[in-house]
C-alpha positions as CSV (number, residue, x, y, z in Angstrom):
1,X,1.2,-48.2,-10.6
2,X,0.9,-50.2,-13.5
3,X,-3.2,-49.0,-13.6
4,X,-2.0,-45.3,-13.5
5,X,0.5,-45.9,-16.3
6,X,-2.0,-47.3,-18.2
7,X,-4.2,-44.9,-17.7
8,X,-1.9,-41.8,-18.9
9,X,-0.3,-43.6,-21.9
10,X,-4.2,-43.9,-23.4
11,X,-4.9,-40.4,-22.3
12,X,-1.4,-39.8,-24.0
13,X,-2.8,-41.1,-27.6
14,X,-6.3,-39.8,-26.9
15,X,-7.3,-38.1,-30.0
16,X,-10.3,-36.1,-28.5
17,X,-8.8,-34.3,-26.2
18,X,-6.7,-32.7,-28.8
19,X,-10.4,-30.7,-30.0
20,X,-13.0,-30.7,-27.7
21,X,-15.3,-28.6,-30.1
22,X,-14.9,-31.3,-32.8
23,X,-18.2,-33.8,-33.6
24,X,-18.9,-36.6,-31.0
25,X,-17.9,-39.7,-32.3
26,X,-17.3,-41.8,-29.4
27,X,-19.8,-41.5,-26.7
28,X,-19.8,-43.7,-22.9
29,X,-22.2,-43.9,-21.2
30,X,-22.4,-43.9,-17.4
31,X,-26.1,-44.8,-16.5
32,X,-28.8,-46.9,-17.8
33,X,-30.8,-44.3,-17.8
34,X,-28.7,-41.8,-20.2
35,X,-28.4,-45.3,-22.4
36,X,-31.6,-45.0,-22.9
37,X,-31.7,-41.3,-24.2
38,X,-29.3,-41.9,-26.4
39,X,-31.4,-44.8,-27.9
40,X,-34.2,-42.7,-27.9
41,X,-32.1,-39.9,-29.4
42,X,-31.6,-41.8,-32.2
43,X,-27.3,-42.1,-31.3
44,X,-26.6,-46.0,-30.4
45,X,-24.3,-46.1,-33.1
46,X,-22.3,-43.2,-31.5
47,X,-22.2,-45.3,-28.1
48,X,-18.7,-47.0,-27.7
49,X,-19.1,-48.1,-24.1
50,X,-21.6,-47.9,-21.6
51,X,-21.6,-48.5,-17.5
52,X,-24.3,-51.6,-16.8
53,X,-26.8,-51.7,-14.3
54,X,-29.8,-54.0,-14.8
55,X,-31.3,-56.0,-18.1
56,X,-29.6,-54.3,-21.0
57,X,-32.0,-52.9,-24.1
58,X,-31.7,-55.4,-27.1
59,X,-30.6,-52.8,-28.9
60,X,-27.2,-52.2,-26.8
61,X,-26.4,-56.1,-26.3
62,X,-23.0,-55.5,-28.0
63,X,-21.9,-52.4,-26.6
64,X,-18.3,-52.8,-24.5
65,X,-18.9,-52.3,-21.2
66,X,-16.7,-50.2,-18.6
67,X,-18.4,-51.6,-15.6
68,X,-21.3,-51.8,-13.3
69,X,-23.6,-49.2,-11.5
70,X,-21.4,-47.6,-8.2
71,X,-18.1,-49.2,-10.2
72,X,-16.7,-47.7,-13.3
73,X,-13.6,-49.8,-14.8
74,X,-11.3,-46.7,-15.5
75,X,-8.9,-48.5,-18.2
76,X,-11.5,-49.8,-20.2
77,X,-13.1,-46.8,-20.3
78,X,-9.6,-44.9,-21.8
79,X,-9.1,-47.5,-23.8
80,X,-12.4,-46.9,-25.4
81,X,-11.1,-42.7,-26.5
82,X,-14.4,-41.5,-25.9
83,X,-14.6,-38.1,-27.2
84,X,-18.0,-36.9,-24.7
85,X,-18.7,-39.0,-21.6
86,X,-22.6,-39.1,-20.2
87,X,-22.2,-38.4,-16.3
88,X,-25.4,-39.3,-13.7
89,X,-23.1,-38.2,-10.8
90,X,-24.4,-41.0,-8.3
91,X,-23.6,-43.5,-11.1
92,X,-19.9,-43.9,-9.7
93,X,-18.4,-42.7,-6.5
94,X,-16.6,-39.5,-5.7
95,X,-13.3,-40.2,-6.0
96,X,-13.7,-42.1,-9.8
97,X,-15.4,-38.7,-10.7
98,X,-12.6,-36.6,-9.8
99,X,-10.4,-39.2,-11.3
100,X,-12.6,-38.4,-14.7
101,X,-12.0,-34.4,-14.2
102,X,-8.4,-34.6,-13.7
103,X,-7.9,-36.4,-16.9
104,X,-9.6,-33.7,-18.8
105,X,-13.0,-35.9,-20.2
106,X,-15.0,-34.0,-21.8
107,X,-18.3,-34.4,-19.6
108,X,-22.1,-33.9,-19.5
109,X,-23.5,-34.0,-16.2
110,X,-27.3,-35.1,-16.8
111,X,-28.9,-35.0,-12.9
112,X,-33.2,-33.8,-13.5
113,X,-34.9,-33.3,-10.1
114,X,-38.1,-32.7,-12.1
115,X,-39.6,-34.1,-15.3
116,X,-39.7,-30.7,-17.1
117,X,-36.1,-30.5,-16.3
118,X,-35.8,-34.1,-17.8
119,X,-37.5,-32.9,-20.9
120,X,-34.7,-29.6,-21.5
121,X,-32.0,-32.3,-21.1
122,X,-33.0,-34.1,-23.6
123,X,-32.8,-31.3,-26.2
124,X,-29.5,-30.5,-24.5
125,X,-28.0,-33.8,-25.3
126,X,-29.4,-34.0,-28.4
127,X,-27.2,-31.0,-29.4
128,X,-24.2,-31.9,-28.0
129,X,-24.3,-35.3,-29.5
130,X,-25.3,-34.1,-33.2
131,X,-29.0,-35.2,-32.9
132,X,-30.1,-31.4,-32.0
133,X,-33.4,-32.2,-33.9
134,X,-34.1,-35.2,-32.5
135,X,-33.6,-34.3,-28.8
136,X,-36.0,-31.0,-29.9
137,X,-39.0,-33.2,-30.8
138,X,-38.4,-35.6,-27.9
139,X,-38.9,-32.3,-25.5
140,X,-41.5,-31.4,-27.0
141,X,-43.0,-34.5,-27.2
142,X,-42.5,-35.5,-23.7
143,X,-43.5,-31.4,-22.3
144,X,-47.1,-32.0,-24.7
145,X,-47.7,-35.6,-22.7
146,X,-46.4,-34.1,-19.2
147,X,-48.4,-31.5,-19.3
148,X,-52.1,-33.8,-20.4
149,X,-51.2,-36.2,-17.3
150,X,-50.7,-32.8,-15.0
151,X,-54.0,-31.3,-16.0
152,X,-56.0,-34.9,-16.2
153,X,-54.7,-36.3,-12.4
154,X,-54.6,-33.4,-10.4
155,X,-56.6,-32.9,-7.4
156,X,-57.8,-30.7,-5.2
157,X,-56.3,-32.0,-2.0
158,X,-52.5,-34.1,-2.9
159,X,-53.2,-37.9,-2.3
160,X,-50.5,-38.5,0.5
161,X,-48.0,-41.0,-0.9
162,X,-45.2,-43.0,1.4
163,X,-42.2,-44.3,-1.5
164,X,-40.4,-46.9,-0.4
165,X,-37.3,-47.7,-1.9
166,X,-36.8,-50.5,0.6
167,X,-37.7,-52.2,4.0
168,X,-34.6,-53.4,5.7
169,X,-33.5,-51.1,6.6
170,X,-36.2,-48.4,5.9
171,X,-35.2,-46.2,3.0
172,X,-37.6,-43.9,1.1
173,X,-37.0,-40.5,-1.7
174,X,-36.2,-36.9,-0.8
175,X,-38.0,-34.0,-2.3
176,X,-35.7,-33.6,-4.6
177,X,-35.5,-36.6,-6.8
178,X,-37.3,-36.8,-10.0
179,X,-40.0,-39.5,-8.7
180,X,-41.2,-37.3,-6.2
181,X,-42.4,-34.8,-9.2
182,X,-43.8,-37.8,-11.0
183,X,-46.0,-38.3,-7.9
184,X,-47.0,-34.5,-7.8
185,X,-47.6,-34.8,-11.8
186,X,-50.2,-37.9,-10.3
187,X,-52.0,-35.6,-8.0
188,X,-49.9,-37.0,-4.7
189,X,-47.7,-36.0,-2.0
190,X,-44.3,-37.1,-1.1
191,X,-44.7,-37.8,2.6
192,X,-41.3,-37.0,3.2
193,X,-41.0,-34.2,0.1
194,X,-39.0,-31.9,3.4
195,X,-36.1,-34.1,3.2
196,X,-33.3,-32.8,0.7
197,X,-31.5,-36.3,0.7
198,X,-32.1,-38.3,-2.8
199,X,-32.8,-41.8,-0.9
200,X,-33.1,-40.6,3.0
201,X,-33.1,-43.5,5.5
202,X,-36.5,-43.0,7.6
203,X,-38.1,-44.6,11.0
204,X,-40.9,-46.7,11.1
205,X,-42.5,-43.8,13.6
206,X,-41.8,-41.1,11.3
207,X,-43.8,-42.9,8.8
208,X,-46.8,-43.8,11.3
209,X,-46.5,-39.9,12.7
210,X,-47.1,-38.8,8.8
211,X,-49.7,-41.1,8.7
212,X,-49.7,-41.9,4.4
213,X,-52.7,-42.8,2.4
214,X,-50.6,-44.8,-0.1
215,X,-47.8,-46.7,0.5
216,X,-45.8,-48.0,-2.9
217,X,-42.9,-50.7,-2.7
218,X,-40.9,-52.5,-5.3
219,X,-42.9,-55.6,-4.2
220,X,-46.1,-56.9,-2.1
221,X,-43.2,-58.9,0.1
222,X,-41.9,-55.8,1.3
223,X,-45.2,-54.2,2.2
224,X,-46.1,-56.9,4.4
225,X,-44.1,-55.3,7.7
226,X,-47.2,-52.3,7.4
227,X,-50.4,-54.9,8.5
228,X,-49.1,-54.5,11.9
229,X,-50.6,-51.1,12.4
230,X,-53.7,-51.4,11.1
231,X,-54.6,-47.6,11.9
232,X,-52.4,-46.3,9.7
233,X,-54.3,-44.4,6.4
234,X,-52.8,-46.5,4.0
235,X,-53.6,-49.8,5.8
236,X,-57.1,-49.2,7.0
237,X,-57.6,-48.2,3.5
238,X,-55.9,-51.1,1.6
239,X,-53.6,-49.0,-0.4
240,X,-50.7,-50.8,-0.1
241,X,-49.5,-51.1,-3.5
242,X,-46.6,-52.5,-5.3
243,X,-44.7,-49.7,-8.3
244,X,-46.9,-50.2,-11.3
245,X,-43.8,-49.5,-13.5
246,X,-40.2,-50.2,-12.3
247,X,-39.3,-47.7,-15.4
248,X,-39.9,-44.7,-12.4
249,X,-36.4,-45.4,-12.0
250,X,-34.5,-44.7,-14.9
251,X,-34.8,-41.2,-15.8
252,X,-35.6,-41.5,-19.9
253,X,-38.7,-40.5,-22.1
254,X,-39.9,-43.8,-21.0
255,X,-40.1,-42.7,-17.2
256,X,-43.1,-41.1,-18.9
257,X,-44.6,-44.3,-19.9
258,X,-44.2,-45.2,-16.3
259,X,-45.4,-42.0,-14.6
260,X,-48.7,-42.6,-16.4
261,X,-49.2,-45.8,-15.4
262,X,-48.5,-44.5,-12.0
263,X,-51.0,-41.7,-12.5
264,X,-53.3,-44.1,-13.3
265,X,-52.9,-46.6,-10.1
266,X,-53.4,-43.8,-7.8
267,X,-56.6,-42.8,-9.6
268,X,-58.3,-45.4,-7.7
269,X,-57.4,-44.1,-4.4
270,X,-59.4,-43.2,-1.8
């Protein structure tokens, strides 16, 4: 009770809601990954509060924060009045984002499945943030390079690629999150591109009945349970490879950075 009644006298004195078509002023954050836009956009001195989630940029050490990844502190986020609020929808659970819709917030709901689709957003939250131009040249910017790694990795036949997100238990990526484009962009093959599920949980025989030529892992430790069947591809091959570049994670122009150093690991596949 005494949360709720918070919560509706800041919303009470909330100045942005009275005009949503006014400037942004105040902007929150609720991913690393749109933290990092807005950097790159130019805007950190527009961000009031941000939702953490990993090692922090230098640049945002002093921004307030309204909680972790999965856990959004709801009065420290009114209390901050933000007048536009950066939305990943996985960042925070269901019921918190209702919560944020039934108070009115204004909201932009960033969620790429591809990096082309990456690239529009950035334009788009350039404009809605006052940094049209610079969200224009970042799209460009990041189409020009997108489209040079395309045309300089692709191949003839897709390198078959097995993403694990992690081993115990087995969890990989669905077709439709953004790093399964970043491995098509590479000349590869999500395995498991059929499954619509952002982070599917798969079988060790699935896995074997696909048969992968690659297999990538956060770390060599968690590659380690593969050397038992040494006829898979990827084992009788020795392309059992640990992410070049944990950036693959965080949706920003830098995922670009990372996608290329990706591009260039798989390169040496054979």
């Amino acid at each position: 009770m005494i949360r709720l009644l918070a919560c509706l006298l800041a919303l009470l004195a909330w100045p942005g809601l009275a005009s949503k078509a006014q400037a942004v002023e105040r902007l929150v954050s609720l991913a690393p990954s749109l933290s990092e836009i807005v950097l790159e956009l130019e805007a950190a001195d527009l961000l009031v509060g941000m939702l953490d989630g990993g090692e922090r940029p230098p640049a945002l050490a002093e921004v307030p924060s309204v909680g972790r990844y999965g856990q959004l502190e709801m009065e420290s986020l009114l209390r901050l009045q933000p007048d536009l609020v950066l939305l990943w929808p996985d960042s925070i659970g269901p019921a918190q984002r209702q919560q944020l819709l039934d108070f009115g917030i204004p909201l932009l709901i960033v969620e790429p499945r591809d990096l082309a689709t990456l690239a529009e957003q950035f334009a788009e939250i350039g404009r809605r943030i006052g940094r049209a131009e610079q969200g224009r040249q970042l799209r460009q910017r990041f189409g020009t390079r997108l489209h040079g790694l395309a045309t300089r990795y692709r191949r003839e036949r897709p390198l078959r690629v097995f993403y694990q997100i992690w081993d115990k238990p087995l969890y990989t990526i669905g077709g439709r999150q953004i790093i399964s484009d970043a491995l098509r962009v590479c000349g590869a093959e999500n395995v498991f591109a059929d499954l619509s599920l952002p982070a599917p949980q798969v079988s060790i025989e699935a896995v074997l009945q696909r048969d992968p030529e690659v297999i990538l892992a956060g770390s060599g430790a968690q590659l380690d349970i593969w050397k038992h069947w040494p006829d898979l591809a990827a084992v009788r091959l020795d392309q059992l490879w640990a992410v070049p570049d944990k950036g693959l994670e965080r949706p920003s122009f830098q995922m670009l950075d990372a996608t290329e150093q990706l591009c260039e690991r798989l390169a040496a596949a054979q």
